[in-house]
LORO-754834 format. One record per residue (C-alpha): x, y, z. Coordinates in steps of 0.5 Angstrom, whole numbers, plus 2048, in hexadecimal, padded with zeros to 3 digits. Layout:
BEGIN
XYZ ...
END
This chain:
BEGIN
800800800 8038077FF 80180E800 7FE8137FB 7FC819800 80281D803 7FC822807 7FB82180F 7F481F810 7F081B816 7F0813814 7E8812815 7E680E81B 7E180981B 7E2807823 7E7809829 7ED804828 7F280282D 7F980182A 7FF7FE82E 80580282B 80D7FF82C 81280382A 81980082B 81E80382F 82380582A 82480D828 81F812828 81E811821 81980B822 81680F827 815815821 81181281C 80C80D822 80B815824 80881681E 80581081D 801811824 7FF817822 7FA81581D 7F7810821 7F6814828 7F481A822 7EE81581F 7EB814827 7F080D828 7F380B82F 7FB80A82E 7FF807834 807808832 80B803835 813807835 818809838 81980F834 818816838 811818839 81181F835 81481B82E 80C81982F 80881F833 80B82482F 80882282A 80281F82C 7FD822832 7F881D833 7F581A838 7F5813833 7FC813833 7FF80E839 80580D83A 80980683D 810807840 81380083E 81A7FE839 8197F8836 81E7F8831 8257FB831 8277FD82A 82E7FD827 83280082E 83880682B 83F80582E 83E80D82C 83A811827 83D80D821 83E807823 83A801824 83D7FC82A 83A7F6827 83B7F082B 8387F5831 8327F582D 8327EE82D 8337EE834 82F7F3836 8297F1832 8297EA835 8297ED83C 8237F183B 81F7ED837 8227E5835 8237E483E 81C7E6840 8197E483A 8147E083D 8127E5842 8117EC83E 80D7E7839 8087E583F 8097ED841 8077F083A 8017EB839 7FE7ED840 7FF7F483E 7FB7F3836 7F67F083B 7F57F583F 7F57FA83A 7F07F7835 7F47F8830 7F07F8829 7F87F8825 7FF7F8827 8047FC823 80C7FB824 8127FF821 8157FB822 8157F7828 8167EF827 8137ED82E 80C7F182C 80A7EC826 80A7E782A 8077E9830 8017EC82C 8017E5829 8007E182F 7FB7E6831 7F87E682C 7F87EC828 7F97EE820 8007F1821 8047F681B 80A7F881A 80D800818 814800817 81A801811 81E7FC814 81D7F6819 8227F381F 8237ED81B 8257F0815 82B7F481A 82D7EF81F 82F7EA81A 8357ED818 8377EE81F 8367E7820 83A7E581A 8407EA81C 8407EA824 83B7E5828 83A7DF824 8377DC82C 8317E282B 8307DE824 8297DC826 8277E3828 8267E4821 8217DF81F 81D7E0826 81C7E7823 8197E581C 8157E0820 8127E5823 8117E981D 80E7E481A 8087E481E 8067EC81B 8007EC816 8057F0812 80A7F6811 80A7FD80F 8107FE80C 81380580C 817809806 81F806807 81D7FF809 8227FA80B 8217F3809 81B7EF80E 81A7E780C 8177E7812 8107EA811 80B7E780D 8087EC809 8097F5808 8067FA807 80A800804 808807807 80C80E806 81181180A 80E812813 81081A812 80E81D819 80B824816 80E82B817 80A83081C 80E837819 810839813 81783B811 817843812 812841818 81883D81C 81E842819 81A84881C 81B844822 821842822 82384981F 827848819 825849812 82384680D 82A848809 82E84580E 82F83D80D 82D839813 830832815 82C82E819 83282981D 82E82381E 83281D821 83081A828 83481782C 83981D82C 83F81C830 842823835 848822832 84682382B 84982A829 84482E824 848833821 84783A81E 84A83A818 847834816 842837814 84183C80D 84084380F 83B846811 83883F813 83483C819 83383681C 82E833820 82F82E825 82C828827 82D82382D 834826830 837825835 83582B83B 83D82A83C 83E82C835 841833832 83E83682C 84283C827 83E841827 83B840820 838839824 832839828 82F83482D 82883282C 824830832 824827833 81C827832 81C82C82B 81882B826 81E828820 819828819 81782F819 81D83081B 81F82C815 81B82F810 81E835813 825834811 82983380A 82D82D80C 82D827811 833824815 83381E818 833817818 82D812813 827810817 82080F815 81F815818 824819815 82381780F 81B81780E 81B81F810 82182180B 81D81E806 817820807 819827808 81E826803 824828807 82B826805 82D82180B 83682180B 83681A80F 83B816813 83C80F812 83A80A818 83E804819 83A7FE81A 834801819 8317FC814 82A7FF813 82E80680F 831804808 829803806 82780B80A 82D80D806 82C80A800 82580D800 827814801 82D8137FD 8288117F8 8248187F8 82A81D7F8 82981E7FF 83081C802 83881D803 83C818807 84181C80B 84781780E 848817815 84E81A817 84B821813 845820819 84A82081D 84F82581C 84A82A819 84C82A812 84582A80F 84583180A 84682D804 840828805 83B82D809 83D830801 83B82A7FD 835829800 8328307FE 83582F7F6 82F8297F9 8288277F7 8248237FB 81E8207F6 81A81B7FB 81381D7F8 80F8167FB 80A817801 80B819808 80581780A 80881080E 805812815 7FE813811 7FD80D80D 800809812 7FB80B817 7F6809812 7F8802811 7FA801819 7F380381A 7EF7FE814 7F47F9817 7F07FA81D 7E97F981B 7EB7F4817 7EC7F6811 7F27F380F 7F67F6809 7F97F2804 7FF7F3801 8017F57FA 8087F17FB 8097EB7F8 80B7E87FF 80F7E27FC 8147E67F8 8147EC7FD 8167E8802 81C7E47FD 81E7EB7FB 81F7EC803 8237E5804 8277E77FE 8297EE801 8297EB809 82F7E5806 8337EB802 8337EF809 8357E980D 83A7E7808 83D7EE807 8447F0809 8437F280F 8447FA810 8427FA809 83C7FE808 8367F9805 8377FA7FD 82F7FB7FC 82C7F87F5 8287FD7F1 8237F97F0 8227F87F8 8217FF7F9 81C8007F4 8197F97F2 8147FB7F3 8137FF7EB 8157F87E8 80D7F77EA 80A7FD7E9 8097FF7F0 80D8057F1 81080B7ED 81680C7EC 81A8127EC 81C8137E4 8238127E2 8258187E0 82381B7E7 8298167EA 8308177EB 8338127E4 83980D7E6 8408127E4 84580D7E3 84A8147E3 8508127DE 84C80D7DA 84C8147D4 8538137D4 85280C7D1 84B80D7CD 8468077CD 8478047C7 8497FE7CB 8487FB7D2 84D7FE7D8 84E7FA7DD 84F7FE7E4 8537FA7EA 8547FC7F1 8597FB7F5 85A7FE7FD 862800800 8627FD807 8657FF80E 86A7FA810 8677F8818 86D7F3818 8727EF815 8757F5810 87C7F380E 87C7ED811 8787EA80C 87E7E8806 8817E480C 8797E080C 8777E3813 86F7E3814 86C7E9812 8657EE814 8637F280F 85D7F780E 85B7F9807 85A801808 854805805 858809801 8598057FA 85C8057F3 8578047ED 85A8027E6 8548027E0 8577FE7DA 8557FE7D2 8567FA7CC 8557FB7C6 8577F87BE 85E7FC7BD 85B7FF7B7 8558027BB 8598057C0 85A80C7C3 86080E7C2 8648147C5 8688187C0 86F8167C1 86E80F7C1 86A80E7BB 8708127B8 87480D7BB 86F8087B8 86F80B7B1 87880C7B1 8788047B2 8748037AC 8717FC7AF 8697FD7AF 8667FE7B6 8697FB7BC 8667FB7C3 8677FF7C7 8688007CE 8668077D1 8658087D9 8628107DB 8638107E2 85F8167E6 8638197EC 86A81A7E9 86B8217EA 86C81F7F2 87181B7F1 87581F7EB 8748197E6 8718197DE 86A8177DE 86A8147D8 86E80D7D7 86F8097D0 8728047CD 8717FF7C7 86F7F87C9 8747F57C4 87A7F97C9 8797F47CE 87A7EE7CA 8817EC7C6 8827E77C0 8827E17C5 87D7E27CA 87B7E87D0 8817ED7D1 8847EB7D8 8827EE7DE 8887F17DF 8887F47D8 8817F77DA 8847FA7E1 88A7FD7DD 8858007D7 87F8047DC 8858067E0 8898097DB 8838107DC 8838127E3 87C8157E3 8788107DE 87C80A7E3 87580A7E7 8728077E0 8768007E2 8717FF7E8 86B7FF7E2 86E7FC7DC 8737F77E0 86C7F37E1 86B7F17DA 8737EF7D9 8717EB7DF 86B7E87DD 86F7E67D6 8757E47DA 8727DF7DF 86B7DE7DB 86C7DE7D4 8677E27D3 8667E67CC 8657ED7CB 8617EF7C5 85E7F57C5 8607FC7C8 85F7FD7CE 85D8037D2 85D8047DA 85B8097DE 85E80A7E4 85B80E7EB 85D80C7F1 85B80F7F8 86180B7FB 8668107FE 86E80F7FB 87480F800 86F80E806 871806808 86A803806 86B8007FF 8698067FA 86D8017F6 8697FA7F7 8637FD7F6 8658007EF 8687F97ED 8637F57EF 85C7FA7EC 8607FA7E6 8627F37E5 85A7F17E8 8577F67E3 85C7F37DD 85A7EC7DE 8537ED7DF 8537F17D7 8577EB7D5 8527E67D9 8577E47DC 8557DF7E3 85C7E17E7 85A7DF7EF 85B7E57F4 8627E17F8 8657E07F1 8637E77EE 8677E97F4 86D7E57F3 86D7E87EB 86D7EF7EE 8737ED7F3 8777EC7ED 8757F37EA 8787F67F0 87E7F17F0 8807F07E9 87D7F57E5 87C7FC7EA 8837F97EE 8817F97F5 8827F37FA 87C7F37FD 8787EE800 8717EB7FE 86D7ED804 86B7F5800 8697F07FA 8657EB7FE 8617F0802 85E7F47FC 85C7EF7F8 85A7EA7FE 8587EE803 8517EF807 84E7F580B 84F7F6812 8537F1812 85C7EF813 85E7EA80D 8627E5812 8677E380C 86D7DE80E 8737E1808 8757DA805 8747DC801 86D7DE801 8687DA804 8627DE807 8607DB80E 85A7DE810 8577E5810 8567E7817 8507EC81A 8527F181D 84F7F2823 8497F7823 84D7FA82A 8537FB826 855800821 85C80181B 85D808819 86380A815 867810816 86B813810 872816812 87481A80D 87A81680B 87A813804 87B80B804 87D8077FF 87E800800 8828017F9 8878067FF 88E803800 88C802807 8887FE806 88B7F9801 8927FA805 88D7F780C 88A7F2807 8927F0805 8947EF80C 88E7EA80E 8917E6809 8987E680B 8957E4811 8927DF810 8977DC80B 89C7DC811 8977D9815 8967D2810 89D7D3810 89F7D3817 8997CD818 89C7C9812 8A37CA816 8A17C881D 89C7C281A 8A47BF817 8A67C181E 8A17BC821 8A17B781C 8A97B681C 8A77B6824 8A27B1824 8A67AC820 8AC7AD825 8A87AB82B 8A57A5827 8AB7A1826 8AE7A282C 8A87A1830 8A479E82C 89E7A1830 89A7A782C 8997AD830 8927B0832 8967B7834 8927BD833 8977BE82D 8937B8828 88E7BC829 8917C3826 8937BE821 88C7BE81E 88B7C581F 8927C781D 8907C2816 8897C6815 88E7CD816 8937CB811 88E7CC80C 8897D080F 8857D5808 8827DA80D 8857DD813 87E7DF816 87E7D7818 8847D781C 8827D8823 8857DE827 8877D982C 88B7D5828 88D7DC825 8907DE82C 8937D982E 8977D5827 8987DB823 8977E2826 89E7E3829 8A17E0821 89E7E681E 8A17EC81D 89E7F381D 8A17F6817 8A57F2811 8A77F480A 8A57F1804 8AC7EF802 8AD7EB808 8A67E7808 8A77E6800 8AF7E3802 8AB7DE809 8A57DD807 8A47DE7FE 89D7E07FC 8977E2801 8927DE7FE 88D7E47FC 88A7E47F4 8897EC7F6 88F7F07F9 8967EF7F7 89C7F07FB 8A07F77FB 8A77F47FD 8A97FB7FF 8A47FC804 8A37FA80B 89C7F880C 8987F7814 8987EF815 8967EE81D 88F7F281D 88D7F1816 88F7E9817 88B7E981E 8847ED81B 8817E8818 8827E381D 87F7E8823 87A7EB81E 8777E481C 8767E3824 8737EA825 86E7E9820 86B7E2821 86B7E5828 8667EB825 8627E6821 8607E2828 85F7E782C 85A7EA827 8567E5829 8567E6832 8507E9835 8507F1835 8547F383A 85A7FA83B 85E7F483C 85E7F1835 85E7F8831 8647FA837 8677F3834 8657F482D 8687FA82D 86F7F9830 8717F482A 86F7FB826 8747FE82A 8797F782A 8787F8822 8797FE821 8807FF826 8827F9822 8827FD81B 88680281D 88C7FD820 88B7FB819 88D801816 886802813 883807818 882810817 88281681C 87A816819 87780F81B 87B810821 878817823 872814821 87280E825 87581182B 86F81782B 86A81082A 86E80E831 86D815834 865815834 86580D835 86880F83C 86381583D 86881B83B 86281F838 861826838 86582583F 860820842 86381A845 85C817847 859816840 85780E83F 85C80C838 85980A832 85F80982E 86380282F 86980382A 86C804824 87180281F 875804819 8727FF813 8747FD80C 87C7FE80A 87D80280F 88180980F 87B80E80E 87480C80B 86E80B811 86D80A818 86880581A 865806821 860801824 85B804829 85380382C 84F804826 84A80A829 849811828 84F81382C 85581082A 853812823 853819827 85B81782A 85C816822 85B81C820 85F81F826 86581C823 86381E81D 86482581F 869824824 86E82281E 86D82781A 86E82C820 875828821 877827819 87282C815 870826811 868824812 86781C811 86381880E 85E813812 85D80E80F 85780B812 851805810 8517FF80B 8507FC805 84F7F6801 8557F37FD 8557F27F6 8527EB7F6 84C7ED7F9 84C7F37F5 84C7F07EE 84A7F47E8 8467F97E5 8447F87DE 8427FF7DB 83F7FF7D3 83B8037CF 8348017CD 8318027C8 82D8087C9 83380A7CB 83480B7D2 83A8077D6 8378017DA 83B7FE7DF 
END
């Protein structure tokens, strides 16, 4: 059923009704819209009883009547917020379980005492479970009003974070079940559970003044732009900021902390003011995305500049809504916080909300509820078994998604509803078109193929993953994009300079390869890089990888094209694959170089993805990744190890790629608690794993660890030649301590990965045979080659060889340590514990040589607020635990370990500020996740035949 009257009008009466009204404790917003709701009942001469926990004025402000009667009881508990953007997931569970799953039995026995003595002709709930089946065993018709059901929100976080509380969700769509039917509500989520919907416009509590009447109020003119802050759970740390605000603007505060302080262009509103007028006053909303929040800024059609809220599973299908009618934009969270708002207060006045749908849902719910309760059952216009597979379908991708990945929500769910007739749309040229930026430099003549592929922060592991350590890695969420073109040599688009070249060979049409890559100016390198296909082969085959490496090098600023191009010599190397067509590339990468987290991987691994996917080329992730590492080493020439690779291609969000380097076998992908948090904190130093501080390191763990088989194999023959001694003179077999080294010793004498030598095995044989320095001349005279494909030994230079040696001994312990203490309970001693192997970790770099004065600096101002010292204050509760150096080391980014809430995020960005204070540079924070580019895949873009591109 659906509404075609928006005007607010008394539904007709036929008798007095008495309904039972349950509203969920979750947030004012349910609260809101019941409001809304009632009124249209007690309006038409009906009795309401509304069974809340929600304060008495969200109802008797609005509705003063004697019919109205209200009951003081929490039977549900919602999503409990660790703060005001996250929610605690497992305390959801738990608490819910405390408040309706323990005493069950009694507040079933209480509510239908209570629906007796009443005499309830209807029970209505938004979206209380236990109210269903109570209403059931009473005996009485019950309806449900809601966006979204508590089924649909528990089952993710039972899946994520409390497997025991698992039959918490089918309790909940039992009690569902038992409802005659659902009103459903614009921006509905997926509800398997009820039998039957009836679709009702958007519940709109109505505005009592008008825009000049509320501004006269307030005191400020109609020219001057008005900001209503709407965010409860405001915290009085919060700092809002003058300048965060375009001059000449005011914003409205709702729901602050008495404790707060306000600029002078703030103004406080009282917690009991009236926000729609409020609203409908102003030109643009701040806030966080609810029902609420959402229905009132499309209905007064208000641009709403939102924050996204962490685990809060209802918001993907609000945000899809208001993004659908060009009423929204995202702003990220650390621009919330520290008052970087201008730019997108501005992009939400260039906006024009465009929802043209009834706002009557309080009205025609109300009519419904009240036919329900005479008996006049409505019948549902939704085909009721596909409706509820549809539900199904979208509930599996939600249980199913990455997690900390937002629900890829299918047009077709949204608005399904068109397929059958039921509901306009909004006409496509009223709708934002898909823009692939770029796709014009490559023309739609034939398909581009688009891949992705994020940078990642390394938590642990780093440069102990050549000598096969454990490493945790996190895909980042910034990341590379590479678009890929084939087409027919004689149909490609050429440049000038390249067809000329073309022409001067007089050969016909050869393929040619041509990469564009956005961003060059920034690193002082050529946008544009081309070369024939024909240069990467010789008269018997590929050219070599060392011919490669020599003919990008020979240009320093085109030297970036070998990360690009070097794929495809790759793909002909070890595939044998065959280049036909020109190929054209486009690359734009959101990766920042020099910073230590991949910018290098994630270009090599989007690039390669993007190749094989316009190839058909069926290229696993792992293997990919172990293509891309030969990119690096060979062609690029950079002795890299393969954990970059291996988590921008088999990475997931939210989660550490636990990979053991031997050479690259992914052992798990670990959660990262919801409790903990990575960010990255950029140092300003450029590093690259090309820098010869890195390689030399990299030479000196080899050295060690050829000494190491060398000094094994030696005491091995001295305890043979032992052995067999004592044999014949005794004739009796030993069962001394030293048969059991000879074991040990044997596995050790050709041991392939110093990760799997032990530390105490390392203290106590080999420690004190190594020295602290040696040149390469010298090792070459004792030892010959070091045994690495990658690095080569300077016989002029004198290398570190004891701290390199014993990184990657100690590393691989620390980080297997770190992988299971991610799994004890949630206590100050695990995260203490989890971030002094940080600090382990890092201290150990700098004994390497690998350390600089930024990511020192950087973490020993994580250490200052670790211990209290902010702002003076030595009585503040930590909610940073450690930090460390990552990658290769010698600049790049700082990764810091901390609770995942409000505050630390708050201590990050007074790192942030400190640094620049100390150093000038301003640091980039790298902060959240994404998936890598196996479960990414590929976007397919084509022209159609009417000319538009597809995808």
């Amino acid at each position: 059923m659906e509404a075609t009257k928006s005007e607010d009008r008394k539904i007709a009466a036929p008798q007095r009704l008495k309904f039972a009204y349950y509203v969920t404790g979750h947030g004012f917003g349910h609260a809101t819209r019941v409001v809304e709701v009632a009124r249209h009942l007690v309006a038409a001469g009906h009795d309401v009883h509304l069974v809340t926990a929600a304060p008495d004025f969200v109802y008797t402000s609005e509705i003063s009547s004697p019919n109205l009667r209200l009951r003081k009881v929490l039977l549900d508990c919602g999503a409990v917020q660790a703060d005001a953007l996250t929610v605690d997931r497992l305390a959801s569970l738990e608490k819910y379980s405390r408040t309706a799953v323990v005493p069950r039995t009694s507040i079933l026995a209480t509510e239908v005492d209570w629906l007796k003595s009443i005499k309830a002709d209807l029970v209505i709930s938004d979206v209380v479970p236990v109210a269903c089946r109570a209403a059931a065993d009473a005996g009485i018709p019950v309806v449900c009003v809601t966006n979204f059901s508590w089924d649909f929100i528990y089952a993710e976080y039972v899946m994520e974070a409390g497997h025991l509380h698992r039959s918490i969700v089918w309790q909940i769509a039992e009690d569902y079940s038992h409802c005659l039917y659902l009103l459903r509500l614009p921006g509905y989520c997926p509800m398997p559970a009820f039998r039957d919907v009836i679709d009702v416009p958007l519940v709109v509590r109505r505005t009592h003044r008008n825009r000049q009447e509320v501004r006269k109020e307030l005191g400020i003119g109609d020219e001057v732009k008005l900001l209503i802050f709407n965010f409860g759970g405001q915290e009085a740390s919060w700092a809002l900021k003058e300048e965060s605000l375009p001059p000449g603007w005011i914003c409205l505060v709702c729901a602050a902390s008495p404790k707060q302080e306000f600029p002078r262009n703030f103004k406080r509103l009282s917690t009991d003011v009236y926000t729609p007028d409020l609203i409908a006053a102003s030109d643009c909303m701040l806030g966080k995305i609810g029902y609420g929040t959402v229905s009132e800024a499309l209905a007064y059609k208000i641009p709403f500049v939102f924050v996204r809220r962490d685990y809060f599973n209802e918001e993907p299908f609000l945000r899809n809504m208001l993004e659908y009618y060009h009423g929204g934009v995202e702003m990220i969270r650390r621009d919330l916080l520290t008052g970087h708002w201008i730019p997108y207060l501005a992009r939400a006045l260039k906006l024009k909300p465009c929802y043209d749908a009834p706002i009557n849902g309080g009205e025609v719910a109300a009519s419904i509820l009240q036919n329900t309760a005479i008996g006049k059952l409505c019948t549902s216009d939704k085909y009721s078994g596909a409706r509820r597979l549809q539900d199904a379908i979208i509930l599996g991708f939600q249980l199913q998604r990455i997690p900390g990945r937002d629900i890829s929500i299918p047009e077709w769910y949204s608005h399904a509803e068109n397929e059958l007739g039921l509901r306009p749309m909004v006409p496509s040229k009223d709708r934002s078109g898909c823009n692939i930026t770029g796709a014009k430099e490559l023309g739609l003549q034939d398909a581009i193929f688009v891949a992705r592929a994020p940078g990642r922060l390394d938590v642990m592991g780093g440069v102990a993953d050549y000598s096969g350590s454990l490493v945790l890695q996190m895909p980042i969420r910034e990341a590379c994009h590479a678009a890929v073109q084939t087409s027919h040599p004689g149909k490609q688009r050429l440049w000038k300079h390249a067809l000329a070249r073309q022409h001067a060979r007089g050969e016909g049409f050869l393929p040619v390869l041509q990469i564009v890559s956005f961003g060059s100016e920034l690193s002082n390198r050529a946008p544009t890089f081309d070369m024939d296909l024909a240069d990467f082969m010789d008269t018997d085959g590929p050219i070599s990888y060392e011919k490669a490496h020599k003919y990008f090098a020979q240009d320093p600023s085109q030297k970036w094209a070998a990360y690009v191009a070097g794929t495809i010599l790759v793909l002909i190397r070890e595939l044998g694959v065959q280049f036909h067509d020109g190929i054209s590339i486009l690359i734009s990468s959101g990766v920042p170089e020099g910073k230590g987290v991949s910018s290098s991987a994630a270009l090599e691994v989007a690039t390669m993805s993007a190749i094989a996917a316009a190839h058909g080329l069926n290229i696993a992730p792992r293997d990919l990744a172990l293509l891309c590492q030969k990119v690096e080493n060979h062609v690029v020439g950079a002795p890299c190890g393969v954990m970059d690779q291996m988590t921008s291609a088999c990475g997931e969000s939210n989660k550490l790629l636990a990979m053991v380097c031997q050479p690259a076998e992914v052992k798990e992908q670990v959660n990262i608690p919801a409790h903990l948090r990575f960010w990255g904190i950029d140092s300003g130093i450029r590093h690259s794993v090309g820098g010869a501080d890195y390689g030399s390191v990299r030479v000196g763990t080899f050295m060690g660890r050829k000494i190491i088989k060398s000094t094994a194999s030696a005491l091995l023959s001295q305890s043979s030649i032992a052995t067999t001694s004592q044999e014949y003179s005794t004739g009796v077999i030993s069962d001394e301590p030293d048969d059991y080294d000879s074991a040990l010793l044997e596995k050790e004498a050709t041991l392939n990965y110093l990760s799997n030598l032990p530390p105490h095995r390392y203290e106590s044989v080999y420690t004190k045979i190594l020295l602290k320095e040696m040149s390469g001349q010298t090792f070459m005279d004792n030892y010959g080659s070091h045994d690495d494909p990658v690095t080569t030994i300077d016989p002029q230079r004198t290398y570190a060889l004891k701290a390199p040696t014993a990184h990657p001994v100690y590393e691989n312990f620390h980080v297997n340590a770190f992988a299971a203490l991610l799994s004890a309970a949630s206590t100050d001693e695990q995260l203490s514990a989890l971030g002094e192997l940080l600090y382990q970790s890092h201290y150990s770099y700098s004994k390497c040589g690998l350390g600089s004065d930024g990511t020192d600096r950087l973490v020993n101002l994580v250490q200052q607020m670790q211990h209290g010292k902010k702002n003076g204050s030595d009585d503040r509760k930590s909610t940073l635990f450690g930090a460390k150096i990552t990658g290769g080391g010698s600049g790049g980014t700082v990764c810091v370990l901390g609770r995942n809430c409000i505050q630390s995020s708050e201590d990050i960005i007074e790192i942030q500020q400190r640094y620049k204070a100390a150093t000038g540079h301003f640091p980039f924070i790298f902060e959240g996740s994404s998936p890598g580019s196996g479960k990414f895949g590929y976007l397919k873009i084509q022209r159609r035949f009417d000319g538009r591109s597809v995808h």
